[in-house]
N, C-alpha and C positions, 0 to 999 in steps of 0.2 A: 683364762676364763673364756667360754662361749659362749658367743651371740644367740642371741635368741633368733628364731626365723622373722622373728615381726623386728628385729631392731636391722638386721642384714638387710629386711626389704625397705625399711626410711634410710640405711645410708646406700643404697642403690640407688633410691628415687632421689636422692638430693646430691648424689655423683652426676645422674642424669639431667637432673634438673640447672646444676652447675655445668656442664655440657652444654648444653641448650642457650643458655643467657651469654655464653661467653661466646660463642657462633651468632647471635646475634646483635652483639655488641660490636663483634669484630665486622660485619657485616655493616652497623650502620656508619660504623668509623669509616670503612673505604670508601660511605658512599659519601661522606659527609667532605667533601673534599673543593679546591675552586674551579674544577673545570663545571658544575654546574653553570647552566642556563640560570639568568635573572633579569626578571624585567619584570614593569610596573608601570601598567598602559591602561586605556581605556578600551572596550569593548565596544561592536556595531551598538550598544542597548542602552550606551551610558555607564557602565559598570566597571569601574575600578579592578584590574584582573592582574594578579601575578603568576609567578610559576608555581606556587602552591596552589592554586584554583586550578589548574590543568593539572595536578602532579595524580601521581596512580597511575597514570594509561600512558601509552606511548603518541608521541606528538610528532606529527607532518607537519614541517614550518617552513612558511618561503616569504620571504620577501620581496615586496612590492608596490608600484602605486596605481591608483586607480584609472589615473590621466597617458597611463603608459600604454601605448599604442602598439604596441611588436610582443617582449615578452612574453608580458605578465599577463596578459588574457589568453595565453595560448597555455603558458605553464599552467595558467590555471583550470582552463577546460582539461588539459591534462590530469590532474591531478581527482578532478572529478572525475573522470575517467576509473583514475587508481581508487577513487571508495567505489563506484559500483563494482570494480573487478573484484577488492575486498569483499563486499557484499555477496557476492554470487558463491565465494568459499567461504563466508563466515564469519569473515577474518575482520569485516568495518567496522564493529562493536568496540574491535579491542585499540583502533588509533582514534587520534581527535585531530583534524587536519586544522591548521592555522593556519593566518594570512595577517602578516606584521607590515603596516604600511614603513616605507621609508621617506614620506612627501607631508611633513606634519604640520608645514603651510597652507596647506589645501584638503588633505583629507581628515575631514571632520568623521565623527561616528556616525554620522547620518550617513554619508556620503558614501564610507564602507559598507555600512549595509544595504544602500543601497547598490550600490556595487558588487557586492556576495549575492545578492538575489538572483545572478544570473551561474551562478555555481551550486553546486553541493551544499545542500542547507545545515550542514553541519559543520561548517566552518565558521569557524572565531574570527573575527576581524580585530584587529586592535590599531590603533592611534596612541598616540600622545605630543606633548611635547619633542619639540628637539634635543634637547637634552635626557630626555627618558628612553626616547629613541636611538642615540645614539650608544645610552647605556649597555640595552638591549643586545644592539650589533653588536658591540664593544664582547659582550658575555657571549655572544653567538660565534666570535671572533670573525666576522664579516664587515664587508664594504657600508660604509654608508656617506653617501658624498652631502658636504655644508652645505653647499648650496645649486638649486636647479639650474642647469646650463640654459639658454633661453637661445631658441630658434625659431628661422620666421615659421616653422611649422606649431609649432607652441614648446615644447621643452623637454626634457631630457634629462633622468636620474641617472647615475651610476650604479648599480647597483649587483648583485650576487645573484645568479640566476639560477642556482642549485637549491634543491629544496633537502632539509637537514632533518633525519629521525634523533627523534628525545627520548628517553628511554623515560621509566616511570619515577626514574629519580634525580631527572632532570639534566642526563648528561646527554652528547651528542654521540651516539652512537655509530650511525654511517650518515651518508649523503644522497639524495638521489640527483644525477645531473639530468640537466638540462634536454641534453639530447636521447634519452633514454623515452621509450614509447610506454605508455598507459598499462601495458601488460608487463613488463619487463618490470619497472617500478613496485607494479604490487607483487610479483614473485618473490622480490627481496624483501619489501617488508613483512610479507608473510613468514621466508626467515628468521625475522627478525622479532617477530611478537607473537 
């Protein structure tokens, strides 16, 4: 017996359409995996923020504290640097840069925000807990030291000075280090998103 042309074109479309589900099933399986990022912090605004609230766009994350005097204000005007370089090719729309304190004795949400005021206003600040924070690292697979070393200068975190791209589905894709300049930085993430 032969197919009629209208029944050849519904078991086409549903060969096709079984193509399609099973490519994206397989897709969400690999991504659904434990090297994802997870954490569950507070925001500069007071807002309860996970890695679903950032999830979709690719994320710039670096950790640090507010009180940190060498770093972290240098990584960070850097990093401001790397979204206007973004911006001038188009490219800052597509990342969300973040700033994950590791000092969750002292930096309040106020206090990050206050402290983001002097960067790229598109940055997320987050706090929490010590133990939300150490989660955090922990999923980052980075440094995060117990407790503040205390000198007579005032003190001293341990901490990761590399800032890590998140890809949209929450995994760490590359790294940007430390010593790498404002330009250099956004070429690769340009690469990258």
């Amino acid at each position: 017996m032969n197919a009629s042309p209208t029944a050849k074109t519904a078991i086409l479309f549903f060969v096709i359409l079984g193509v399609i589900a099973t490519t994206f099933g397989v897709t969400v399986w690999r991504h659904e995996d434990n090297s994802r990022v997870q954490f569950r912090l507070t925001d500069q605004t007071g807002q309860v923020i996970t890695q679903n609230h950032l999830g979709g766009r690719h994320l710039m994350v670096f950790f640090g504290f507010t009180s940190c005097v060498d770093i972290c204000p240098v990584q960070m005007a850097k990093l401001t640097g790397v979204m206007a370089e973004l911006d001038r090719t188009g490219h800052g729309t597509r990342i969300t840069p973040v700033f994950i304190s590791v000092d969750p004795e002292r930096d309040t949400p106020e206090k990050v925000g206050a402290w983001l005021e002097h960067f790229d206003n598109r940055f997320v600040g987050l706090t929490g807990s010590r133990a939300a924070l150490e989660g955090a690292a922990d999923s980052f697979r980075t440094l995060l030291e117990d407790l503040p070393a205390e000198t007579p200068e005032g003190y001293q975190i341990t901490h990761s000075s590399m800032t890590f791209i998140v890809d949209p589905f929450g995994r760490i894709v590359d790294f940007l280090p430390e010593a790498a300049d404002h330009v250099a930085m956004a070429e690769k993430i340009r690469d990258i998103v």
